[in-house]
C-alpha positions in Angstrom: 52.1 81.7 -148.5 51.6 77.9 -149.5 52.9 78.6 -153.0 55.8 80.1 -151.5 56.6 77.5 -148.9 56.3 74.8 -151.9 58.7 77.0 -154.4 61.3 77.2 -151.2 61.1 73.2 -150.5 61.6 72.7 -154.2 64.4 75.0 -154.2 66.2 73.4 -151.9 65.9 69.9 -153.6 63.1 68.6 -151.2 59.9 66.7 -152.8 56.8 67.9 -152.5 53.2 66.1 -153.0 50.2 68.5 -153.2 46.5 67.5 -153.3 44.8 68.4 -157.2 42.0 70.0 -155.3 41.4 71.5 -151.6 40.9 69.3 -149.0 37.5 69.9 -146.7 37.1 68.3 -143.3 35.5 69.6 -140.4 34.9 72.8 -141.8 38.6 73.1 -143.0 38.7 73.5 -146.7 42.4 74.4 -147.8 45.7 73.0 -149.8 46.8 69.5 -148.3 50.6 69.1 -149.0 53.6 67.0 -148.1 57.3 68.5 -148.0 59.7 65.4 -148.2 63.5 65.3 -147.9 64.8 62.8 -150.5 67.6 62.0 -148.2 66.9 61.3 -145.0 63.2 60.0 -146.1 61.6 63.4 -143.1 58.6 64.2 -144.3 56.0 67.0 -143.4 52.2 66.3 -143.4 51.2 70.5 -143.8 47.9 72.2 -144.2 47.3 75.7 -145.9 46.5 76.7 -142.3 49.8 76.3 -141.1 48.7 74.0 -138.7 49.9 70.7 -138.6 48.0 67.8 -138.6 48.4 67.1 -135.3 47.4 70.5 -133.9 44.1 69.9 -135.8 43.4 66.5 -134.2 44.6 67.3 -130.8 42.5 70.5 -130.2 39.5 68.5 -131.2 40.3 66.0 -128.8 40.8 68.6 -126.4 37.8 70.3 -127.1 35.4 67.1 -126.3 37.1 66.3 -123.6 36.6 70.2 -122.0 33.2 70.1 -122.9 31.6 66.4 -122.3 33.0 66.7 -119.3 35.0 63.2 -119.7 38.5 64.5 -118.3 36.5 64.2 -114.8 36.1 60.3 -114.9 39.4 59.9 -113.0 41.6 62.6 -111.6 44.8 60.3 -112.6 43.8 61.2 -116.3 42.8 64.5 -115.5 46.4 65.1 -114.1 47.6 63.6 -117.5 45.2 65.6 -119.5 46.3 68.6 -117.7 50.6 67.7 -117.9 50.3 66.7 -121.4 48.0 70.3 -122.2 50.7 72.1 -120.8 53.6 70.5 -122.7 51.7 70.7 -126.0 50.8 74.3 -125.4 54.8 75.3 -125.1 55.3 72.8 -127.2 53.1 74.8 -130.1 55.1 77.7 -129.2 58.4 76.8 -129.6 57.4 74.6 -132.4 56.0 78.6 -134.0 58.9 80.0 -133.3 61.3 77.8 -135.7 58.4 78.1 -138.4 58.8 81.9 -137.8 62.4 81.7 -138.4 62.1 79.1 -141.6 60.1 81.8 -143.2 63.2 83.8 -143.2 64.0 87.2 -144.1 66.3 90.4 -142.2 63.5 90.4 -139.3 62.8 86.7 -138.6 64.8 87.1 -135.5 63.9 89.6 -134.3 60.1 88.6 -134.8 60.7 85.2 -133.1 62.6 87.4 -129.8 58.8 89.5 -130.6 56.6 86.6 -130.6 58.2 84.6 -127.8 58.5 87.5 -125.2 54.9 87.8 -125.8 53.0 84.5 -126.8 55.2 82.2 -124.1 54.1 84.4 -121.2 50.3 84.2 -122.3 50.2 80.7 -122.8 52.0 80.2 -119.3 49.0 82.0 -118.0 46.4 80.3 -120.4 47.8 76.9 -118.9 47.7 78.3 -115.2 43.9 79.6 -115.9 43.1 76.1 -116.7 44.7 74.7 -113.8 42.3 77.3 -111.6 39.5 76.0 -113.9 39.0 78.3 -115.9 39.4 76.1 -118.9 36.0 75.5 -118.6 35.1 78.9 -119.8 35.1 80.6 -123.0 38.0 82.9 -122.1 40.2 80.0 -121.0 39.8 78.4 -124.4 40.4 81.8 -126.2 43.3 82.0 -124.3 44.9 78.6 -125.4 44.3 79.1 -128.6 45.7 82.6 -129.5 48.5 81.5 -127.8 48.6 78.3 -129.5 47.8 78.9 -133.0 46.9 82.3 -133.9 50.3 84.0 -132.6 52.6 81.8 -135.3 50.4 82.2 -138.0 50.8 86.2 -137.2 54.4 86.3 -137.2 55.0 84.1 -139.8 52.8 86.4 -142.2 54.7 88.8 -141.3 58.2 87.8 -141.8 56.9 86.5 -144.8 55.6 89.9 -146.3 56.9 92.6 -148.0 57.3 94.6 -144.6 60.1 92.2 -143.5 61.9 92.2 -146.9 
């Protein structure tokens, strides 16, 4: 899939930096690459994951907050923690769904219509469960993260196979 994505930016004129060998941090090993646009100087900072750099950093962050228990020093931050949670997690989302469609192929719509009916719906309820406080709980964090991370990477296989050709 990486190969693939790097072929396409080429393709298209775009620059593309790769790493000579995998890059391992926090248990990640996997291609480190950077997709550049020439012309308007845009650049994205991608993973073999899929997952962004960002994604990476911010679900750790999230994690030792949820677990140290540090989100409970002040419930002004916890009310930020909690708004900026649920904007990230839709954000992911619709962030998934354009990946899905840059994959492209006859079905990418049709997978995104797919992947949003079900994946916005569960992360709506994955933020809501938190709210109740059930973040706190093992089912609360598998929650955020299928519908976070795990769903995109799904559909985007798929569109990208042979299936959706």
């Amino acid at each position: 899939m990486v190969k693939q994505e790097i072929a396409n930016a080429l393709t298209i004129g775009k620059e593309v930096i790769v790493h000579q060998e995998n890059v391992s941090h926090a248990g990640f090993i996997g291609a480190g690459y950077i997709i550049i646009d020439p012309e308007t100087g845009a650049g994205a900072y991608k993973i073999s994951s899929g997952a962004s750099g960002a994604k990476i950093i911010l679900a750790a962050v999230g994690l030792v907050l949820v677990f140290s228990g540090t989100a409970a020093v002040s419930p002004f931050l916890l009310g930020i923690f909690i708004g900026l949670g649920i904007f990230l997690a839709i954000y992911s989302v619709l962030l998934n769904a354009i990946l899905i469609l840059d994959e492209g192929g006859p079905c990418a719509r049709l997978a995104v219509q797919r992947y949003l009916q079900f994946f916005v719906p569960i992360t709506l309820f994955a933020s809501l469960f938190g709210l109740s406080g059930g973040a706190n709980t093992a089912a609360g964090l598998m929650l955020t993260l299928v519908g976070i991370m795990y769903g995109g990477n799904l559909f985007k296989g798929f569109v990208s196979s042979k299936a959706c050709q």
